[in-house]
Structure formats: C-alpha cells, structure tokens
N, CA, C and O of each residue as an XYZ file, in Angstrom:
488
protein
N     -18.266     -8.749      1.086
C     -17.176     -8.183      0.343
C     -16.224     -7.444      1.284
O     -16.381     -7.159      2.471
N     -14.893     -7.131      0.220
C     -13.918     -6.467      1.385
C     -13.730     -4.841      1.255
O     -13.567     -4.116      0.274
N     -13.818     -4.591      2.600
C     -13.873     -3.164      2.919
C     -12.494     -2.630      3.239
O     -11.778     -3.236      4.035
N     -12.139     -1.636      2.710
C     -10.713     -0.849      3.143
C     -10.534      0.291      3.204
O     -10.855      1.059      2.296
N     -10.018      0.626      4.218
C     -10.191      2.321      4.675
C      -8.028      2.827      4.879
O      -7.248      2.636      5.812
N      -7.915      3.230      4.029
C      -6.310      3.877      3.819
C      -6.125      5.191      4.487
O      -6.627      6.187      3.967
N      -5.319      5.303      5.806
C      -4.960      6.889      6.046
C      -3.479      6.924      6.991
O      -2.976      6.090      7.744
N      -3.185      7.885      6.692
C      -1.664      8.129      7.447
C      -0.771      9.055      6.505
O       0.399      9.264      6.826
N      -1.448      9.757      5.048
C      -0.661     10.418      4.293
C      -0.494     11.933      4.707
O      -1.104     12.560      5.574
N       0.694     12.425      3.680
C       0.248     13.911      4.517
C       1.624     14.534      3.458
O       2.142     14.019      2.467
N       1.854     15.580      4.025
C       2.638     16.116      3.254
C       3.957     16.651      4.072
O       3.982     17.461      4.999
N       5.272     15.808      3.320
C       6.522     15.754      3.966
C       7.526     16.471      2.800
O       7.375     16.656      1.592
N       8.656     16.792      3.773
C      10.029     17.202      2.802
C      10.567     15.991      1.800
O       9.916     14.997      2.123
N      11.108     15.787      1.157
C      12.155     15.124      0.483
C      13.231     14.646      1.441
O      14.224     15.214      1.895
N      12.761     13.497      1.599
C      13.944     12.702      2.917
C      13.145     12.295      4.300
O      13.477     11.642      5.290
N      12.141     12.866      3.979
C      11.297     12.429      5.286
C      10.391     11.167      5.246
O      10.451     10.440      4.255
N       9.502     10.852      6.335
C       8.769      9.394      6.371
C       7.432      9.910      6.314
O       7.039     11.076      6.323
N       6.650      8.550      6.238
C       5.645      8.645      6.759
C       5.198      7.017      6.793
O       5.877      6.147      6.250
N       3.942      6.751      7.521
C       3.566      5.941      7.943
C       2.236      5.656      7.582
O       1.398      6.253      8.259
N       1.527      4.413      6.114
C       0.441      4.533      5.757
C      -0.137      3.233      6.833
O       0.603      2.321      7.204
N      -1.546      3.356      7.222
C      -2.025      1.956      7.362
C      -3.573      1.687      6.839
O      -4.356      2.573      6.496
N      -3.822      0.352      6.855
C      -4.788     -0.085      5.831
C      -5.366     -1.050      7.271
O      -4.874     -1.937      7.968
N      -6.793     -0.239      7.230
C      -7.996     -0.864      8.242
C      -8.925     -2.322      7.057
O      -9.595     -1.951      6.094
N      -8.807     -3.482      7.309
C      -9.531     -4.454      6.472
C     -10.553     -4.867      7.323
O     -10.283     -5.150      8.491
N     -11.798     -4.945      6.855
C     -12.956     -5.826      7.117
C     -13.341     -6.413      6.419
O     -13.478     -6.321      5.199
N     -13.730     -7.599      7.629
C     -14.058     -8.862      7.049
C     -13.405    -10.323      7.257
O     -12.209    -10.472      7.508
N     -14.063    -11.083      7.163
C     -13.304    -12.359      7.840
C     -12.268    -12.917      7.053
O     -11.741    -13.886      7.599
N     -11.609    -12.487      5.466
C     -10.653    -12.848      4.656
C      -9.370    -12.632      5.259
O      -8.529    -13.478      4.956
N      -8.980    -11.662      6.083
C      -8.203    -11.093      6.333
C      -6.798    -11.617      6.725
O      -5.684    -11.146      6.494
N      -7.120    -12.555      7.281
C      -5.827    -13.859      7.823
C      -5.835    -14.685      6.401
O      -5.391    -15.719      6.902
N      -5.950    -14.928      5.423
C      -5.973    -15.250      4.457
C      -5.452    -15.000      3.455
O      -4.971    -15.838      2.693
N      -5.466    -13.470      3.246
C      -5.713    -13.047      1.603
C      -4.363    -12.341      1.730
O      -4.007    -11.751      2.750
N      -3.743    -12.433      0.770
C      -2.736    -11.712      0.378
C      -2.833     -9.939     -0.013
O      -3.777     -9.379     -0.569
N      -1.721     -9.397      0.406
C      -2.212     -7.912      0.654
C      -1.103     -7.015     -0.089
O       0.097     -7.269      0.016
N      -1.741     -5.656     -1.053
C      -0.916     -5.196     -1.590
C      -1.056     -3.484     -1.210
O      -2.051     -2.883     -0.806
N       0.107     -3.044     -1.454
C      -0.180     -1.002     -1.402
C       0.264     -0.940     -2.488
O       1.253     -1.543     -2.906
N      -0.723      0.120     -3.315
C      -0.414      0.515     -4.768
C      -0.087      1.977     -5.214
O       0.949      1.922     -4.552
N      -0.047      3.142     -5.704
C       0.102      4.479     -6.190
C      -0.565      4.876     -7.381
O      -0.777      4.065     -8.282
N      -0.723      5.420     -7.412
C      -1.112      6.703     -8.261
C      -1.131      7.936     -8.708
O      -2.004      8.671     -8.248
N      -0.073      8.545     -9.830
C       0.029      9.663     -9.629
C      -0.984     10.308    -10.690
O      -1.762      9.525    -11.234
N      -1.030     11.290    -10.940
C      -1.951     12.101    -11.897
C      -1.126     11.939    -13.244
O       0.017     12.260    -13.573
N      -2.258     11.263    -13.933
C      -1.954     11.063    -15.210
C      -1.106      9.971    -15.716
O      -0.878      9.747    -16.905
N      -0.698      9.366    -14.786
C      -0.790      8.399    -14.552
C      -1.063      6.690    -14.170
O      -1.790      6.542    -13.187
N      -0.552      5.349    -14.850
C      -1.373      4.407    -14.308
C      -0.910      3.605    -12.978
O       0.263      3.614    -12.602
N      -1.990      2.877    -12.270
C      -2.253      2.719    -10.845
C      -1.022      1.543    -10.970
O      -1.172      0.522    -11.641
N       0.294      1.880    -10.163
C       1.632      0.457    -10.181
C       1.401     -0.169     -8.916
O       0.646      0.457     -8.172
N       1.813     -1.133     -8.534
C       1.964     -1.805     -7.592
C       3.197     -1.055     -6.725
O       4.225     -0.845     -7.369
N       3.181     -0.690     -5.500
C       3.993     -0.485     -4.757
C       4.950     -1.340     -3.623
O       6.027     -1.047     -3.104
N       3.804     -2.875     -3.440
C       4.777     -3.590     -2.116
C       3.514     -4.802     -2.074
O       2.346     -4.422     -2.157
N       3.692     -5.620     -2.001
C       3.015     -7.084     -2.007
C       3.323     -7.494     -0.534
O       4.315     -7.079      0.066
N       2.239     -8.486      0.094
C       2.950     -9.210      1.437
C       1.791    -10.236      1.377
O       0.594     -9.953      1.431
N       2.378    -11.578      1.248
C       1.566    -12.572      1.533
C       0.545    -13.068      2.734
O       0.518    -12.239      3.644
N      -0.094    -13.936      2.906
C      -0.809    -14.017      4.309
C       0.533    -14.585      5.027
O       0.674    -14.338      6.225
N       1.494    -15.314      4.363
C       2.223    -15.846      5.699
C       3.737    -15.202      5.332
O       4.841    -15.746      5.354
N       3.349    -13.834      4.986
C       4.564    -12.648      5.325
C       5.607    -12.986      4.063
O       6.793    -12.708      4.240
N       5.245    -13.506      2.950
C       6.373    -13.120      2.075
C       5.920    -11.845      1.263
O       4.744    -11.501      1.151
N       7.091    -11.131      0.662
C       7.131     -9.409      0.191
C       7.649     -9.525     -0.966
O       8.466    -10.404     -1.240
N       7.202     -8.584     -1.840
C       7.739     -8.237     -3.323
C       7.591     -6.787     -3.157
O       6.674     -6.188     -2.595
N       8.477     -6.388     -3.645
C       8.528     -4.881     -3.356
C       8.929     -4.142     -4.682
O       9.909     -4.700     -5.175
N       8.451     -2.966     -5.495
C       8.869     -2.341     -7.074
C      10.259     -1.820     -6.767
O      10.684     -1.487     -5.660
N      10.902     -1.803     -7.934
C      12.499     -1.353     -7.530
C      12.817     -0.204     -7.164
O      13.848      0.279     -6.696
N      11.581      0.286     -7.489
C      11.603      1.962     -7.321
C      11.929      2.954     -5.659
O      12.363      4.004     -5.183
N      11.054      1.054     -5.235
C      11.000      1.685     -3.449
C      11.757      0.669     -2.780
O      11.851      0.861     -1.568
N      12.524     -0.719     -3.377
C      13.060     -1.299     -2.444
C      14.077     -0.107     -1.697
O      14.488      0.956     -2.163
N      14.317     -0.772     -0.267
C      15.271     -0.280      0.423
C      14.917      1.096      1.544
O      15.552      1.544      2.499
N      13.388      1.557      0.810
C      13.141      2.529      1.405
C      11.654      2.632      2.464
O      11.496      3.342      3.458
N      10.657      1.616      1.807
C       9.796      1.216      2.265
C       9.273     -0.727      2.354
O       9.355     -1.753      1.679
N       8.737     -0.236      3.676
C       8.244     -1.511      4.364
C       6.799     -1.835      4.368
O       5.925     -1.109      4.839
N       6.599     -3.125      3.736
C       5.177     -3.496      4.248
C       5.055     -4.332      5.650
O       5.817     -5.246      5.966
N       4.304     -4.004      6.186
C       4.138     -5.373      7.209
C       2.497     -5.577      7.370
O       1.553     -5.053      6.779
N       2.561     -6.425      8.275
C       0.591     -6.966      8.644
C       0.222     -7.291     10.101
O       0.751     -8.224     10.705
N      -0.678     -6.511     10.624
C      -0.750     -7.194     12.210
C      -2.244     -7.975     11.889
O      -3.291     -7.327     11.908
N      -2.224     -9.045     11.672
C      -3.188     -9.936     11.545
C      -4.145    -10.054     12.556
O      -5.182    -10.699     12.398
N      -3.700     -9.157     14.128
C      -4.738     -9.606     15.313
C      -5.666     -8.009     14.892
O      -6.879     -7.819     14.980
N      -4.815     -7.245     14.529
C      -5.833     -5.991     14.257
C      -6.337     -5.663     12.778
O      -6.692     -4.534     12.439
N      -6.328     -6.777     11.935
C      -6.279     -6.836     10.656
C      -5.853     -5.190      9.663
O      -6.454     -4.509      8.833
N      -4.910     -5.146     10.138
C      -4.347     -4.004      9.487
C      -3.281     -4.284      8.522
O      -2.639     -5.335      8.517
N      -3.115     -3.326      7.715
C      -1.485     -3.650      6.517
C      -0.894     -2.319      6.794
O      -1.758     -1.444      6.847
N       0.294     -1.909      6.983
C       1.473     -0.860      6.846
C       2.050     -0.854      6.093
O       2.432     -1.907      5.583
N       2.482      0.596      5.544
C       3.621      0.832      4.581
C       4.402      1.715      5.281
O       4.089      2.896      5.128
N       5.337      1.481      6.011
C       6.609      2.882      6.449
C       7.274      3.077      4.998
O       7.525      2.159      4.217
N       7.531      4.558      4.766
C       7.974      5.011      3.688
C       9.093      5.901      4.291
O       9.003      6.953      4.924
N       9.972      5.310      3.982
C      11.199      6.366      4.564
C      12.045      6.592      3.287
O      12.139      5.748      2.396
N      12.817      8.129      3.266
C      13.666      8.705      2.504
C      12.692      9.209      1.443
O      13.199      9.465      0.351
N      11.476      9.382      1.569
C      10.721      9.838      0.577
C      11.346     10.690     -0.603
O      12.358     11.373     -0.447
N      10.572     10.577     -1.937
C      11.196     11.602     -2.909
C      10.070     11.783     -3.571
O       9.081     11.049     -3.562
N      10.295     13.145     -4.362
C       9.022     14.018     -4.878
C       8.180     12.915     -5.898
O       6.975     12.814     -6.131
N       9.222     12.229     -6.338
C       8.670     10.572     -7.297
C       7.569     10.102     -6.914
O       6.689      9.607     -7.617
N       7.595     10.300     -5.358
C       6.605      8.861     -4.589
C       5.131      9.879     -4.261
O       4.368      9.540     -3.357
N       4.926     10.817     -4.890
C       3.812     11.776     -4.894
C       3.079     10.965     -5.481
O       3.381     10.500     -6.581
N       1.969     10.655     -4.825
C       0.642      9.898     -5.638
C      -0.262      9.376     -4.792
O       0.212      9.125     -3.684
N      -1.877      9.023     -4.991
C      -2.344      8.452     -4.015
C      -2.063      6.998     -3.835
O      -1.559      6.241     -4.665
N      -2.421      6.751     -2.755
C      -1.479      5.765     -2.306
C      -3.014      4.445     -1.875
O      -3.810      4.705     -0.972
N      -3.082      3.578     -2.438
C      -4.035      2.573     -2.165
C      -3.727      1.394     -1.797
O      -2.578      1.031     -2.048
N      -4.695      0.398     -1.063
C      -4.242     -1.006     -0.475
C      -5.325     -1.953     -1.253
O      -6.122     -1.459     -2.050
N      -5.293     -3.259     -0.979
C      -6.224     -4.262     -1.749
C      -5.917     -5.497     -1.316
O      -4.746     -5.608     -0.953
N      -6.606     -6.497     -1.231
C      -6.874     -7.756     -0.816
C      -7.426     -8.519     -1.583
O      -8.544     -8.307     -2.051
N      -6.428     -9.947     -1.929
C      -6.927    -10.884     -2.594
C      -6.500    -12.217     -1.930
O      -5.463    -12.300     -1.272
N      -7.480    -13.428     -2.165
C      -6.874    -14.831     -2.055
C      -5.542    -15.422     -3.182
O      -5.072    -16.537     -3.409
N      -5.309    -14.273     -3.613
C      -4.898    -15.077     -5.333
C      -3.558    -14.293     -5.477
O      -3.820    -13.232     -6.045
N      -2.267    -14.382     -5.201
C      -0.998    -13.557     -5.099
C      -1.305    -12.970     -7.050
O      -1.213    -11.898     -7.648
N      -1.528    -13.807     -7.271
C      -1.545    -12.868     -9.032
C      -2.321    -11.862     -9.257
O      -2.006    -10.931     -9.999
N      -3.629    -11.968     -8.514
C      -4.418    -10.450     -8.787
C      -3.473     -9.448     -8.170
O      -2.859     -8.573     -8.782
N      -3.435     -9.736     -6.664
C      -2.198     -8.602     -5.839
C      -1.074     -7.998     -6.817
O      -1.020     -6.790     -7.045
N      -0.133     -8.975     -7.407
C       0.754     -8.412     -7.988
C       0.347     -7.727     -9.356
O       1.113     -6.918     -9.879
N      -0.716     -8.017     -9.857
C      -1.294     -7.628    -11.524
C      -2.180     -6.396    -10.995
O      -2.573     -5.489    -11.729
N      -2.481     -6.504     -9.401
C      -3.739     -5.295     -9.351
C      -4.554     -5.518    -10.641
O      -4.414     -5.009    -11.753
N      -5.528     -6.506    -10.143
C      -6.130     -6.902    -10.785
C      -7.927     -6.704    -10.083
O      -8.808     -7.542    -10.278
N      -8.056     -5.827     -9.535
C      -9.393     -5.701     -8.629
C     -10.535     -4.944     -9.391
O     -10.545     -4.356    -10.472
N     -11.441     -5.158     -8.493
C     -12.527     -4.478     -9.033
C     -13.193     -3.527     -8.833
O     -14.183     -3.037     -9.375
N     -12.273     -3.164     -7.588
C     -13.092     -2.199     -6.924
C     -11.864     -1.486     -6.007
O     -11.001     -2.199     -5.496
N     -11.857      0.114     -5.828
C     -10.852      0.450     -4.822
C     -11.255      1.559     -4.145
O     -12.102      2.274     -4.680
N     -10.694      1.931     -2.765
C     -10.959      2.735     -1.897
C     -10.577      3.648     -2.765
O     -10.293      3.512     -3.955
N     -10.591      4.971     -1.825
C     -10.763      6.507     -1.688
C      -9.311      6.561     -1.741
O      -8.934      7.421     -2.536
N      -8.401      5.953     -1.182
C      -6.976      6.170     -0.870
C      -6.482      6.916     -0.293
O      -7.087      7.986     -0.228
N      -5.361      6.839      0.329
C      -4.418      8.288      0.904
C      -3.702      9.263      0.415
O      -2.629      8.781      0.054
N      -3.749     10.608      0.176
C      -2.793     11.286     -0.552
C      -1.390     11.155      0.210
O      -1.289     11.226      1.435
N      -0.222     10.934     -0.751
C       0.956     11.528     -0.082
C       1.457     12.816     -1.137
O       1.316     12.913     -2.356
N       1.913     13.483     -0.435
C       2.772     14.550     -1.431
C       4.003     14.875     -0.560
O       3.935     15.312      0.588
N       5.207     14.595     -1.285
C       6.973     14.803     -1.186
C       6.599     16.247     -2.277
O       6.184     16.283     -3.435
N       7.028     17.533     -1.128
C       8.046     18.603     -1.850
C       8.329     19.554     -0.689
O       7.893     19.650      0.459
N       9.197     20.200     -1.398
C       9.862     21.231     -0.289
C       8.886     22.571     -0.714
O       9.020     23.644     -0.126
C-alpha cells in the first residue's frame, strides 16, 4: 500500500508563500496520478490541485493563479508552492495517490495521512 508523509506548512502573513511537499512510497509512484487536498475545521475535505503521471493539472478556482503543483518523479515527491496566500487557504493541507484520475479528482480514498497544517493570519 501507499505511504505519504506531507510537511512544509507553517504559519505565514496574508500575501506570503509557502512550500508543501509530499514524500510517496512505493513502486506506484511513476504511475498514479497525484492530488493536494484541504481541510478546514468544520469543514469538508476539497480538492486543492490534481497532476497527472504525465503532468497534466486541474487546479479549484479558488487557488488557480496562485498555486502550483508539480512532481519530481526521480525523488518521488509532489509540491504545492502556494503563493499570495489568504486567511481562506487556512486548513490542513493533504496529498493522495491514485491509478484512476476520478478517485484524485472525487478524493475518493480510503485512507489519509496526518497532513500539514497551514495557517494565513496576521
């Protein structure tokens, strides 16, 4: 099964970045299509940024323009740069791996890490 370990959150101003990345194990990894998701309190878990195995992106409207997914496939890692942050994008922040672009985009899993906190405030 697939293992995922999320860290790089932290706590920034309103307008500032940050930089999440997602450690994957396991031999799926060049394969499976890869998503970063959120969560805020009281809240339900949205999709934040989709990226296929061979680099196509869907991104929520909420964050086009401001954040990036990418994938270094030799270090099986996934990134989210989050730039221009806003107090909105407060939530934990999770990744996930599937063969199947419809679970990715439906977050449709069964299982999820610990995640990263981010928190936007002044």
């Amino acid at each position: 099964q697939v293992q995922l370990v999320e860290s790089g959150g932290g706590l920034v101003q309103p307008g500032g970045s940050l930089r999440l990345s997602c450690a994957v194990s396991g031999s799926i990894f060049s394969i499976s299509h890869m998503g970063w998701y959120r969560q805020a309190p009281g809240k339900q878990r949205e999709l934040v940024a989709g990226i296929t195995f061979s680099g196509g992106i869907n991104y929520a409207d909420s964050v086009k323009g401001r954040f990036t997914i990418s994938r270094d496939n030799a270090k099986n890692t996934v990134f989210l740069q989050m730039n221009s942050l806003k107090p909105e994008d407060t939530a934990v922040y999770y990744c996930n791996a599937d063969r199947r672009w419809s679970v990715v985009m439906k977050a449709d899993f069964g299982s999820w890490g610990q995640g990263t906190q981010v928190t936007v405030s002044s």
